[in-house]
Biopython code that builds the backbone (N, CA, C, O; Angstrom):
import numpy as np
from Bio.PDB.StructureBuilder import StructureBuilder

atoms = [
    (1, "UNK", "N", (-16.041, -42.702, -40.441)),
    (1, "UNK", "CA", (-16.164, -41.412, -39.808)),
    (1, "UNK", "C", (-16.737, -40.433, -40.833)),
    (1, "UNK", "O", (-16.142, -40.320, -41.904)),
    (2, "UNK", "N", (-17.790, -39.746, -40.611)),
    (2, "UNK", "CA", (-18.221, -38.433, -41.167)),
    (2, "UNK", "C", (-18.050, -37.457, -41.159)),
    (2, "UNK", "O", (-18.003, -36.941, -40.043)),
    (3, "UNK", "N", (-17.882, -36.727, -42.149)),
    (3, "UNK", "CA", (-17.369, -34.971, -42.192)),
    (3, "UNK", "C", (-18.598, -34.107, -41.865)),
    (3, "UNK", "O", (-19.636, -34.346, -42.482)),
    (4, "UNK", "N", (-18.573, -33.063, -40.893)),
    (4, "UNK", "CA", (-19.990, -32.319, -40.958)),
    (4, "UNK", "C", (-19.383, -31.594, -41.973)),
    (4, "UNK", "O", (-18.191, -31.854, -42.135)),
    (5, "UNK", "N", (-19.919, -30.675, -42.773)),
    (5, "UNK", "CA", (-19.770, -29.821, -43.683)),
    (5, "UNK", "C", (-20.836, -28.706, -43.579)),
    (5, "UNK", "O", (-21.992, -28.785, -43.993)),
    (6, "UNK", "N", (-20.207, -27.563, -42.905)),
    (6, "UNK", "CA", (-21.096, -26.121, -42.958)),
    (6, "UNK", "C", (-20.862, -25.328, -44.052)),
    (6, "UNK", "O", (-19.796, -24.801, -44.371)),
    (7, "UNK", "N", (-22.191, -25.261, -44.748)),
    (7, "UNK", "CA", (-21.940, -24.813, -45.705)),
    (7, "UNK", "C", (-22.731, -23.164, -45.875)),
    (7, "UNK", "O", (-23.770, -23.005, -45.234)),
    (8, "UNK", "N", (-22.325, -22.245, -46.548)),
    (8, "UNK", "CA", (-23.064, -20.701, -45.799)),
    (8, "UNK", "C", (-22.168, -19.919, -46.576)),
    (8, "UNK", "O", (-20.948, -20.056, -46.486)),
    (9, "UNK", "N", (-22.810, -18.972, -47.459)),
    (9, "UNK", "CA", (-22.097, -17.565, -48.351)),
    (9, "UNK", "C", (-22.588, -16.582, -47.288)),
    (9, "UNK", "O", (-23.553, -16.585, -46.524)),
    (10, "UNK", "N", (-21.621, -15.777, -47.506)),
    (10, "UNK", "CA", (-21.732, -14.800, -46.520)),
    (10, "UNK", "C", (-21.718, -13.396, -47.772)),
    (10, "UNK", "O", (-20.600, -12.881, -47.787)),
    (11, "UNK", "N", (-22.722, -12.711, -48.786)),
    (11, "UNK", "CA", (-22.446, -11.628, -49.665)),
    (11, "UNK", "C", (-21.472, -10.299, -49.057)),
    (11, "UNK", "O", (-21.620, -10.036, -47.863)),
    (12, "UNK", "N", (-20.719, -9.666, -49.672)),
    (12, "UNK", "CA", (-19.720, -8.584, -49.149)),
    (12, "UNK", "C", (-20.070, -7.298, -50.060)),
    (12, "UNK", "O", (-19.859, -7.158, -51.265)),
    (13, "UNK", "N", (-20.861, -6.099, -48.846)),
    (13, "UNK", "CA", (-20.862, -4.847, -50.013)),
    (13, "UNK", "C", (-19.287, -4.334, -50.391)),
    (13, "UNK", "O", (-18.245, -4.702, -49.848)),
    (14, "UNK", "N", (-19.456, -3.369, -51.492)),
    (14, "UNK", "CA", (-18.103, -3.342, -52.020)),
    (14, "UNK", "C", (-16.970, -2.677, -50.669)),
    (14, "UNK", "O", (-15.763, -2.885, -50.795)),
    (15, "UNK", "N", (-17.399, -2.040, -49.659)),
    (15, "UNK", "CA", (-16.553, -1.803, -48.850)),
    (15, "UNK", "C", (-16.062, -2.772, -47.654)),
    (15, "UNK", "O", (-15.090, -2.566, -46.927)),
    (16, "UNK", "N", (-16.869, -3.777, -47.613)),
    (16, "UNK", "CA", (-16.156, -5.161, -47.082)),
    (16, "UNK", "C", (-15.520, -5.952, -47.583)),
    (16, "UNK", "O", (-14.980, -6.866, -46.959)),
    (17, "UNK", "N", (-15.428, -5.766, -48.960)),
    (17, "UNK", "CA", (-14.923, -6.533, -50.146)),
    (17, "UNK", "C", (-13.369, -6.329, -50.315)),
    (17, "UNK", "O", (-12.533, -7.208, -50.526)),
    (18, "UNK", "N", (-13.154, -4.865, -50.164)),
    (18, "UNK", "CA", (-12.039, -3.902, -49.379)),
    (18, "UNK", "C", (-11.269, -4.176, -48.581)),
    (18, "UNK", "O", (-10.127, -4.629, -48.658)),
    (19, "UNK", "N", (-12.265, -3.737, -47.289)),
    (19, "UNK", "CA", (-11.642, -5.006, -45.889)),
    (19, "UNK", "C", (-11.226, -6.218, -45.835)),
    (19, "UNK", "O", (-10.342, -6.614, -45.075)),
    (20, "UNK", "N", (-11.764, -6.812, -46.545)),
    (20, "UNK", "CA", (-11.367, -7.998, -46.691)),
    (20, "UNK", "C", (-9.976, -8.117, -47.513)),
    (20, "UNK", "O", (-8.970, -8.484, -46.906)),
    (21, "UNK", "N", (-9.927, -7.865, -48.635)),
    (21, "UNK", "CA", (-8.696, -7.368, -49.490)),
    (21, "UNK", "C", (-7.356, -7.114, -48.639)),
    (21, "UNK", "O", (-6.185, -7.465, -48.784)),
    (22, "UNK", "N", (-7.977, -6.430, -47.789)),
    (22, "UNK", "CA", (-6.905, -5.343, -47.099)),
    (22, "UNK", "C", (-6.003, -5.593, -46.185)),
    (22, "UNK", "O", (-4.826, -5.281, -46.006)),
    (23, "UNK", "N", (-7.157, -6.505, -45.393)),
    (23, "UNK", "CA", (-6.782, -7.774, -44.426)),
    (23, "UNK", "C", (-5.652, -8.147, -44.902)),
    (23, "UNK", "O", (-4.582, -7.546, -44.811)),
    (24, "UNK", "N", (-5.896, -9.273, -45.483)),
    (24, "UNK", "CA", (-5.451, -10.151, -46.107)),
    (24, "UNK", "C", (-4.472, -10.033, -46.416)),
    (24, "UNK", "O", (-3.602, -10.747, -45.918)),
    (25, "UNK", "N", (-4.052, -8.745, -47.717)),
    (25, "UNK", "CA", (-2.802, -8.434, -47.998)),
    (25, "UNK", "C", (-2.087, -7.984, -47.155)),
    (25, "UNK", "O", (-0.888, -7.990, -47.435)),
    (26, "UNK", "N", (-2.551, -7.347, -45.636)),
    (26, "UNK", "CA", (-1.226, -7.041, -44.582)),
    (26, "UNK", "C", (-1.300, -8.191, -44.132)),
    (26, "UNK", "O", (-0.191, -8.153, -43.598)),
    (27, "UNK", "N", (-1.687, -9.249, -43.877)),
    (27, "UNK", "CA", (-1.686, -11.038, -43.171)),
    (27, "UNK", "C", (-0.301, -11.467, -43.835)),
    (27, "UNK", "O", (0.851, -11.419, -43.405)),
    (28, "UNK", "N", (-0.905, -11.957, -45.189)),
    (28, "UNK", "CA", (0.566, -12.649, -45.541)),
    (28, "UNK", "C", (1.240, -11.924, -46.278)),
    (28, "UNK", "O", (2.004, -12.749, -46.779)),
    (29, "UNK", "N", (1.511, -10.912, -46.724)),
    (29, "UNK", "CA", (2.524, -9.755, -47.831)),
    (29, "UNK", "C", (3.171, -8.746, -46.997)),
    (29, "UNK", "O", (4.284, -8.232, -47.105)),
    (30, "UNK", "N", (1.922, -8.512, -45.849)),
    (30, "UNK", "CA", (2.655, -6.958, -45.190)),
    (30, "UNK", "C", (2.478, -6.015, -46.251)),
    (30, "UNK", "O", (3.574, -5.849, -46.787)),
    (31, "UNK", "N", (1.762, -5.457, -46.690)),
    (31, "UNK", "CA", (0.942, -4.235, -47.685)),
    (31, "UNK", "C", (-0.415, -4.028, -47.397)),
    (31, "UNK", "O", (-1.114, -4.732, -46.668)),
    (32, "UNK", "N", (-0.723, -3.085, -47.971)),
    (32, "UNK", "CA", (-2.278, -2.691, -48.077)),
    (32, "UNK", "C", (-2.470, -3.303, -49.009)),
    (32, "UNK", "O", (-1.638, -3.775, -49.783)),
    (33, "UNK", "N", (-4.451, -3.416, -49.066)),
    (33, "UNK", "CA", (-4.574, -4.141, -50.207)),
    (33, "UNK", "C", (-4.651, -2.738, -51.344)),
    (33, "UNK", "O", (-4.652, -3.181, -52.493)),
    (34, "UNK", "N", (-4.701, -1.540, -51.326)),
    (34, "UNK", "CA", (-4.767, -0.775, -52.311)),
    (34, "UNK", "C", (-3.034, -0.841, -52.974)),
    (34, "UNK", "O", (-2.920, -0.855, -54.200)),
    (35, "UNK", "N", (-1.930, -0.872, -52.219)),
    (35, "UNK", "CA", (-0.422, -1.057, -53.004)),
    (35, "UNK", "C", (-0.339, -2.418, -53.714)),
    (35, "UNK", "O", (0.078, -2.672, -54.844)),
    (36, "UNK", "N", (-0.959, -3.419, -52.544)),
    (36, "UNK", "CA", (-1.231, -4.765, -53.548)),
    (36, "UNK", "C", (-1.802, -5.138, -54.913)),
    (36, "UNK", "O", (-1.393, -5.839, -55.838)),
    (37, "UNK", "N", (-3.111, -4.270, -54.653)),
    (37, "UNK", "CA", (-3.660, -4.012, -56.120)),
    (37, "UNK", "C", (-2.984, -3.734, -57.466)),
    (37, "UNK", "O", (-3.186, -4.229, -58.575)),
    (38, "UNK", "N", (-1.743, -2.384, -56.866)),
    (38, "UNK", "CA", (-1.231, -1.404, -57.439)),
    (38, "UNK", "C", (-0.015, -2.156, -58.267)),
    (38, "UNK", "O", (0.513, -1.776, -59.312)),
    (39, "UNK", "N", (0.301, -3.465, -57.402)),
    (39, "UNK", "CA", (1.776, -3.906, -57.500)),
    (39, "UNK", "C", (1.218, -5.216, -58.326)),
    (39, "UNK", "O", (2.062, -5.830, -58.978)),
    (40, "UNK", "N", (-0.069, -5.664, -58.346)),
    (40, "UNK", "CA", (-0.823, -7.005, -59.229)),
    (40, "UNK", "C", (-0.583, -6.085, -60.435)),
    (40, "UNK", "O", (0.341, -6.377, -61.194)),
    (41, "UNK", "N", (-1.564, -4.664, -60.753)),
    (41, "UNK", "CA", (-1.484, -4.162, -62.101)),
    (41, "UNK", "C", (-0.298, -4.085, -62.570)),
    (41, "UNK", "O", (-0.273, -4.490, -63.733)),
    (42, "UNK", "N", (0.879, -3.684, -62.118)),
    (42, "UNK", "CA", (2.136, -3.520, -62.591)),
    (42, "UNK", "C", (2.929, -5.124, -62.824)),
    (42, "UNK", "O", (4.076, -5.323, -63.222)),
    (43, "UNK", "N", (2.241, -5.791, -62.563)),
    (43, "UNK", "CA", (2.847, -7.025, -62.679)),
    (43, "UNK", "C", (4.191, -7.318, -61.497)),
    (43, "UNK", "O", (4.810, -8.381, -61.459)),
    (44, "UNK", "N", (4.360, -6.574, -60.922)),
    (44, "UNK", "CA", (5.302, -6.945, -59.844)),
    (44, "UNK", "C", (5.322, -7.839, -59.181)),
    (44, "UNK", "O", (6.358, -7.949, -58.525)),
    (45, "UNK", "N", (3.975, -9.211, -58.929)),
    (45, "UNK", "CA", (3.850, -10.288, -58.171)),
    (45, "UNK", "C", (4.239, -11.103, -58.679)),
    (45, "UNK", "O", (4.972, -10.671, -59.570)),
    (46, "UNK", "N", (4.204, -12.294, -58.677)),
    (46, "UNK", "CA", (4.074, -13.502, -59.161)),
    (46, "UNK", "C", (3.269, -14.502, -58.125)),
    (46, "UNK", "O", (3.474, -14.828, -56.956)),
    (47, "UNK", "N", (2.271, -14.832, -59.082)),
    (47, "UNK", "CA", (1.511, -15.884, -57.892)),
    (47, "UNK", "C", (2.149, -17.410, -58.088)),
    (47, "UNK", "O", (2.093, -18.254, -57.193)),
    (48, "UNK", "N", (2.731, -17.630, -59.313)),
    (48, "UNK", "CA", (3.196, -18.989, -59.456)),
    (48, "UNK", "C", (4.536, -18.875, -58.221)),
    (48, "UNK", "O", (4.786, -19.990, -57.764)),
    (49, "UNK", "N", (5.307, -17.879, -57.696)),
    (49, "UNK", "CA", (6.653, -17.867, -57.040)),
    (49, "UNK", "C", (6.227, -17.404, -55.333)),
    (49, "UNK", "O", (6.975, -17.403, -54.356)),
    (50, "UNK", "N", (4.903, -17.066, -55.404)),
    (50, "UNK", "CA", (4.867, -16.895, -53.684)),
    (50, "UNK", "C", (3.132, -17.574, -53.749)),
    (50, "UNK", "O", (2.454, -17.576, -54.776)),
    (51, "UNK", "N", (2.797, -17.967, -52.764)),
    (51, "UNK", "CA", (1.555, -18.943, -52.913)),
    (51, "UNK", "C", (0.452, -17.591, -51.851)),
    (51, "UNK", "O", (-0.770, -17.458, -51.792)),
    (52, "UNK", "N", (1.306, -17.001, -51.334)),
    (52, "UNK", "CA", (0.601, -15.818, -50.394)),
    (52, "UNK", "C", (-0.061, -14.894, -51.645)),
    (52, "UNK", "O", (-1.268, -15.039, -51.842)),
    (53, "UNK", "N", (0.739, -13.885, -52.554)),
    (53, "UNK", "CA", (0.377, -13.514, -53.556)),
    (53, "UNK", "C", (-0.820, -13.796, -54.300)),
    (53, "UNK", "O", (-1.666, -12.968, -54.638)),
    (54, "UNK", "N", (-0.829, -15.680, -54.647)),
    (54, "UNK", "CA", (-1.975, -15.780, -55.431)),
    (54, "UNK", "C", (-3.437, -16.516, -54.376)),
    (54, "UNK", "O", (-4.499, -16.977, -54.794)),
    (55, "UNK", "N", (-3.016, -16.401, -53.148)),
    (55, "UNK", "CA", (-3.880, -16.448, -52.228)),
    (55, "UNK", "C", (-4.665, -14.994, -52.488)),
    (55, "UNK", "O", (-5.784, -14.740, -52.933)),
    (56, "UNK", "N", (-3.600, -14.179, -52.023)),
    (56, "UNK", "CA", (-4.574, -12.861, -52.051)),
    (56, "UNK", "C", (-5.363, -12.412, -53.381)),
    (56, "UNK", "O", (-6.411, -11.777, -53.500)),
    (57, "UNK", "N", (-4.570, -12.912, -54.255)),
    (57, "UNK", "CA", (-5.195, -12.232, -55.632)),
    (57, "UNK", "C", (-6.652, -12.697, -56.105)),
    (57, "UNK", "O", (-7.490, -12.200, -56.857)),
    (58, "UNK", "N", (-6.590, -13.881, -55.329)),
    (58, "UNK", "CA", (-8.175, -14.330, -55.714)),
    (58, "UNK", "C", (-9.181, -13.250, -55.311)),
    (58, "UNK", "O", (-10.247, -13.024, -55.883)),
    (59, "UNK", "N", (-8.697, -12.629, -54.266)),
    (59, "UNK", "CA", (-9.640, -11.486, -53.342)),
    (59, "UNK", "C", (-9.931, -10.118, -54.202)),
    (59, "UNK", "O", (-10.806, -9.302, -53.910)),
    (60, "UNK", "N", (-9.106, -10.030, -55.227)),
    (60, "UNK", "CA", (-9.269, -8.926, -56.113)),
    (60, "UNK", "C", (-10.392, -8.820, -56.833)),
    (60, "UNK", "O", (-10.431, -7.655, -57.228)),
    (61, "UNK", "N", (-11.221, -9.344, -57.173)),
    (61, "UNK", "CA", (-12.499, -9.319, -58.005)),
    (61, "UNK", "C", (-13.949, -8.539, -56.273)),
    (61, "UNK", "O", (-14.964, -7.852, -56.393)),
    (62, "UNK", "N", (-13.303, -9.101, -55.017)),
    (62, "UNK", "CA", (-13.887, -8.595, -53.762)),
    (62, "UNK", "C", (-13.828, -7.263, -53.571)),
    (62, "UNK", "O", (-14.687, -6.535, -53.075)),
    (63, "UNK", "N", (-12.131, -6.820, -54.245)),
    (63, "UNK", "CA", (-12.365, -5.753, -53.364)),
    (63, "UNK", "C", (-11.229, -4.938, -53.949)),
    (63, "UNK", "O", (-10.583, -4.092, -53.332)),
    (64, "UNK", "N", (-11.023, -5.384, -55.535)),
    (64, "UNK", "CA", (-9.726, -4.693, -55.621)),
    (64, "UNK", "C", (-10.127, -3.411, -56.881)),
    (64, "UNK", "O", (-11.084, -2.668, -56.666)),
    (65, "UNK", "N", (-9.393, -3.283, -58.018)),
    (65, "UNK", "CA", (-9.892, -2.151, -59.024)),
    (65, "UNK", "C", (-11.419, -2.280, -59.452)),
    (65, "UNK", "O", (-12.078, -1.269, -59.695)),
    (66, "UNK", "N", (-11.919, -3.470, -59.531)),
    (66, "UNK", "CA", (-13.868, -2.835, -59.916)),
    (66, "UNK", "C", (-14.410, -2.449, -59.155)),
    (66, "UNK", "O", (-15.493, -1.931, -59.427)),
    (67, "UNK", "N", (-14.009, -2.487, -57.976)),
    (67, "UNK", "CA", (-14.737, -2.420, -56.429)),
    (67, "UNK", "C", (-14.854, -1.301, -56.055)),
    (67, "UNK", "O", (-15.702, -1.004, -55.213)),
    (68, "UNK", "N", (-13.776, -0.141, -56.759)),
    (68, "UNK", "CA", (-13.709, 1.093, -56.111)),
    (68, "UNK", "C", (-14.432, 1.634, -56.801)),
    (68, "UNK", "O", (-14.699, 2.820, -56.609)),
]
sb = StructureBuilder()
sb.init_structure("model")
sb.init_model(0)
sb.init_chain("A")
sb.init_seg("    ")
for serial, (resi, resn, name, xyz) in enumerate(atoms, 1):
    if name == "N":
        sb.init_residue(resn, " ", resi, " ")
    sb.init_atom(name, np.array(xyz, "f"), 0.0, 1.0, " ", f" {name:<3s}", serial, name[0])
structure = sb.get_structure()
């Protein structure tokens, strides 16, 4: 059996990068992504202890402190 594989980047200006962020962190955390941001800098997460956390955190380079 064969896998199709679609493959396709989709680029994000910095205010979809945001949205996206933002999403995300009310999906699985229940926050904005700007308190999420707020609560990564302060170290308040842990991505090794919630797998949602370091889901979202990948999204930070999208849309989190360089973005603004």
């Amino acid at each position: 059996m064969a896998a199709v594989i679609q493959e396709s980047v989709q680029e994000l200006n910095a205010q979809e990068g945001r949205d996206l962020l933002d999403r995300q962190a009310r999906r699985y955390l229940g926050m904005s992504g700007e308190d999420f941001v707020r609560a990564w800098e302060r170290g308040e997460l842990d991505p090794d202890r919630d797998q949602h956390v370091a889901r979202v955190s990948m999204l930070i380079p999208f849309g989190g402190a360089d973005a603004r």
